[in-house]
N, C-alpha and C positions, 0 to 999 in steps of 0.2 A: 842407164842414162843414155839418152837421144844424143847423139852427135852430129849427128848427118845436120850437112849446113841448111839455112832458112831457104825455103824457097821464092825466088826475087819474083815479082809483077814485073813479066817481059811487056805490059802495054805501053806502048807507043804513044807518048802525049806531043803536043805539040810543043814548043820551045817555052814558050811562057806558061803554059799552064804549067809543064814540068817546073819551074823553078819558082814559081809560088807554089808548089805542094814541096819544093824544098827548104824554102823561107818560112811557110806555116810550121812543117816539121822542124825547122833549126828553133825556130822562136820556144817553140812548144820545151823541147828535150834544155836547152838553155835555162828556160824560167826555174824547171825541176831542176835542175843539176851545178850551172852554172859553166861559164866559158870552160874551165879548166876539167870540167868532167863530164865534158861532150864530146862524143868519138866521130868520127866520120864516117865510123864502119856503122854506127847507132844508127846517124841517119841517114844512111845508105842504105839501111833496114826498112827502117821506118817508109822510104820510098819506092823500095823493091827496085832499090842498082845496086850493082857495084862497086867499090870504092873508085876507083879510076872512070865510070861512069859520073859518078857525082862528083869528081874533079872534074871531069869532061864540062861539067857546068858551072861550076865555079872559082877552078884553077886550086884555090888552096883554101884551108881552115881560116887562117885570120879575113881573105878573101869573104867568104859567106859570113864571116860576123860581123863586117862593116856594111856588105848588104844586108843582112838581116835588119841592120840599124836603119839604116837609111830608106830602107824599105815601109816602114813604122812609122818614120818622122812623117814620111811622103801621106801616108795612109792617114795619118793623123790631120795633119794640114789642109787633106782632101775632107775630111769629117766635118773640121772646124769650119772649114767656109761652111759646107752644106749646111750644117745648124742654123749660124747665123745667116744663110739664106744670103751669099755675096763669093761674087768670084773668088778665089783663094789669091791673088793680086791686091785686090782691094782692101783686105784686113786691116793691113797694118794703118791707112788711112783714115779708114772709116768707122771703126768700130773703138773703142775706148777701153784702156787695159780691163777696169772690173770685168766688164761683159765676155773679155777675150778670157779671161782669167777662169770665168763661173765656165763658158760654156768648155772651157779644157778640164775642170774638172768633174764635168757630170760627164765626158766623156772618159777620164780615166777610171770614173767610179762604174762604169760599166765592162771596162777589160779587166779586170783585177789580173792576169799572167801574160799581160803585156806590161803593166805597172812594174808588178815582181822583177820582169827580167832584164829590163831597165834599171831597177834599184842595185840588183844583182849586180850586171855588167859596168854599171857606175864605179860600185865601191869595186869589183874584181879590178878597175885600170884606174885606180888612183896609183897602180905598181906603174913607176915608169916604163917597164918591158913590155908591159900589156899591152897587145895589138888593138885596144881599143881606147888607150891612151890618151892617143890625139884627137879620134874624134870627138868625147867629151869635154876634152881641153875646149877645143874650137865651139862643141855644141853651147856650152856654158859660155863661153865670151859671145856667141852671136841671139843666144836667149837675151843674156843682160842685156845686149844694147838695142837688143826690137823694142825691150819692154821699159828701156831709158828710152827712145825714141816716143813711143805710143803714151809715155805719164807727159813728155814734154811737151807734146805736140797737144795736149788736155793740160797746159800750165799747171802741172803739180809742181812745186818746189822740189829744189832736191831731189828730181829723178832717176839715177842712177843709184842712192839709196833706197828709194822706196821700189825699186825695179831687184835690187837683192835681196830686201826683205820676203817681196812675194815668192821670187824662187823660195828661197831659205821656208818661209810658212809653209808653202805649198808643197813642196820634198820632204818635210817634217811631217805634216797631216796624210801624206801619203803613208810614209814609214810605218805611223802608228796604227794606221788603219787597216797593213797589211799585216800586219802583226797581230791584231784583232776586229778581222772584218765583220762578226757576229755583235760585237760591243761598240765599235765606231761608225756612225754617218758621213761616210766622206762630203758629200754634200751639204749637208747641214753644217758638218764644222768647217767647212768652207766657208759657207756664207758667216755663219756667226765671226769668226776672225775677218774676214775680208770686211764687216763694216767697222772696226775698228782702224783696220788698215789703211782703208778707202777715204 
């Protein structure tokens, strides 16, 4: 049996690229594993540092998983405008929940292990101890009220009902489709439910 430790990539990156080759690899070993069976020393591997190297850049463990988060949302937001072809400012004005709704999900039907570790880290901090707790608390109360915002501002009735509904459809059609992505259409049963909804 080899023991001799892994040999680290001593290259020199620059600050940012270094910490998005630490976010890609956190997202990555997360989606597999989940919060709770991701090591630091993993992805200090995975990066060719150090443990105290990869603190160097992001101070501690719950630290890289609320960047990791927020890192996604950013990435995502920046997607969504580009689709609909509109500064990522302007969304929430100009565009009309369905449209914002379809173009989020032919975007998450194309990450399927960014979907995963999202659903993962969801249900991991429903624990209130979970370092990731709050920011789903918070993400969930500021989804709801964009998408109560964007039905009201399109006079739907009842928008803060029909703005939990689409979460609630659209977290449900995820669920099942990562559960069986060779027998599920994310997109297609997206649309098919969403003109019911709609």
């Amino acid at each position: 049996m080899n023991t001799a430790p892994r040999r680290r990539d001593r290259t020199r990156l620059p600050a940012a690229e270094r910490r998005r080759q630490i976010l890609d690899a956190t997202t990555r070993l997360i989606a597999e594993r989940g919060f709770w069976g991701l090591s630091m020393q993993d992805v200090a591997d995975e990066c060719g540092l150090t443990v105290p190297g990869l603190l160097h850049h992001v101070g501690s463990k719950d630290n890289l998983l609320v960047a990791v988060l927020e890192h996604r949302d950013a990435e995502d937001h920046r997607s969504l405008a580009d689709e609909l072809g509109l500064p990522a400012a302007e969304l929430p004005g100009r565009v009309p929940l369905p449209s914002i709704c379809a173009a989020l999900v032919r975007r998450n039907a194309g990450q399927p292990e960014i979907v995963r570790l999202f659903a993962v880290l969801e249900a991991e901090s429903l624990a209130p101890d979970h370092p990731a707790h709050e920011y789903f608390r918070a993400r969930q109360e500021s989804t709801i009220t964009s998408m109560t915002a964007l039905a009201r501002a399109h006079g739907v009735p009842e928008p803060e009902i029909l703005a939990r509904r689409v979460m609630a459809l659209m977290d449900g059609l995820q669920i099942q489709w990562l559960r069986d992505p060779a027998g599920i259409d994310l997109v297609a049963s997206w649309n098919a439910a969403a003109t019911a909804l709609f």
